[in-house]
C-alpha positions as a Markdown table, in Angstrom:
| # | Residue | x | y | z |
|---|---|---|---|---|
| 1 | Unk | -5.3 | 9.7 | 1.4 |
| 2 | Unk | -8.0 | 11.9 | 2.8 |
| 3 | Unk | -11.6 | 10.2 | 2.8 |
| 4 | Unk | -12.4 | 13.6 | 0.9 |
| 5 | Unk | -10.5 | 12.2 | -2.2 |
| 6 | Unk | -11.6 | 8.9 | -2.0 |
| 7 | Unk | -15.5 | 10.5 | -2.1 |
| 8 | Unk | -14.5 | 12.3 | -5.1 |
| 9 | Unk | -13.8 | 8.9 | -6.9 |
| 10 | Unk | -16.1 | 6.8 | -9.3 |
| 11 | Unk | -16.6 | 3.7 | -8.9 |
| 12 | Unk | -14.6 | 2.0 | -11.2 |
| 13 | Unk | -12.0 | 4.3 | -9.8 |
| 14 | Unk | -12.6 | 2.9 | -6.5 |
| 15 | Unk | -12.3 | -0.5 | -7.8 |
| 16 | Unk | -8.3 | 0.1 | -9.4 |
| 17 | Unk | -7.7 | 1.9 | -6.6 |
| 18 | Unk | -8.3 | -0.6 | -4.3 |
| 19 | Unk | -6.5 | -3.0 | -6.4 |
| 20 | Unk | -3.7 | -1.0 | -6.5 |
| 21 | Unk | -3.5 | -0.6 | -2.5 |
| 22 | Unk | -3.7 | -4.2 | -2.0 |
| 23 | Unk | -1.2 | -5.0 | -4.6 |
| 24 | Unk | 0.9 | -2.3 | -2.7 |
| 25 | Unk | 0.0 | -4.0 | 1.1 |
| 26 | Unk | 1.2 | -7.3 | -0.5 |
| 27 | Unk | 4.5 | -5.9 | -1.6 |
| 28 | Unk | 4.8 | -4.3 | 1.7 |
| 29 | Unk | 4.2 | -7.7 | 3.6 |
| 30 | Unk | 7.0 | -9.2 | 1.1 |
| 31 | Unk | 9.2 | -6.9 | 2.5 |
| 32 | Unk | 8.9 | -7.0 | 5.9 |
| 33 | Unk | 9.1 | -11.0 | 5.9 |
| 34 | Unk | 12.4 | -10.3 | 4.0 |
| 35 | Unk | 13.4 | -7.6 | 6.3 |
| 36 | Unk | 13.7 | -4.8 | 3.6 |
| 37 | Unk | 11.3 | -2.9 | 4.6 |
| 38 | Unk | 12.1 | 0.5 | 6.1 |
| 39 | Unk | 8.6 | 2.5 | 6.6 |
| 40 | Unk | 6.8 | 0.0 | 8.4 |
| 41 | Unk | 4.3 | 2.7 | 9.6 |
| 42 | Unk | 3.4 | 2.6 | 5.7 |
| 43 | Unk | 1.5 | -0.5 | 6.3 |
| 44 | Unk | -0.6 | 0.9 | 8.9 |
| 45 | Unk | -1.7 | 3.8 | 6.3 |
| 46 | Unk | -2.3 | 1.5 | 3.3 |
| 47 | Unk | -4.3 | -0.7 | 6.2 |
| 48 | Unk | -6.4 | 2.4 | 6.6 |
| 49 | Unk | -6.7 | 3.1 | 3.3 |
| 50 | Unk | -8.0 | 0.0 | 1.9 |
| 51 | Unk | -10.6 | 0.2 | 5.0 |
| 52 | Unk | -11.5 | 4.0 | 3.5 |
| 53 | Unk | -12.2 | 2.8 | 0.5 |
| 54 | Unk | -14.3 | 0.2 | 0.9 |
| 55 | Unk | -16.8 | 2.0 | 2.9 |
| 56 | Unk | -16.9 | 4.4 | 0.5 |
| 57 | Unk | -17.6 | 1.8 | -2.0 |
| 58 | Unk | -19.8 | 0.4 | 0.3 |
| 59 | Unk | -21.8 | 3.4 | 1.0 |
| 60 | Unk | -22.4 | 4.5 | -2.8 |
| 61 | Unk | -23.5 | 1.2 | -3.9 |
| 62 | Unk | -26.6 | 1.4 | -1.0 |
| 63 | Unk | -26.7 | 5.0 | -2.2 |
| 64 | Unk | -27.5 | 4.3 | -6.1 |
| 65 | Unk | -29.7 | 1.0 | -4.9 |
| 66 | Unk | -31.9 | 3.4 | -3.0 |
């Protein structure tokens, strides 16, 4: 996910899709604990992701207070 995209996003957007990306890191840590998982550099990315879309978040909220 480009940070392009993620600017592109409302806010309520960026609220399910940050739910959905830590519903997705939890389901990855499942997996690795019970050895199933097989692209472990996914966790890295959804890391990242989650990261990306909380400072966007971040940044429109100071935007629209201002």
């Amino acid at each position: 996910m480009k940070a392009e995209e993620v600017r592109g996003l409302s806010a309520d957007q960026l609220k399910d899709k940050l739910a959905e990306l830590k519903k997705e890191q939890f389901n990855l840590r499942f997996q690795k604990a019970t050895g199933q998982l097989e692209k472990s550099s996914r966790v890295t990315e959804v890391r990242k992701d989650i990261a990306r879309v909380k400072t966007i978040a971040r940044q429109k909220a100071a935007e629209a207070k201002a």
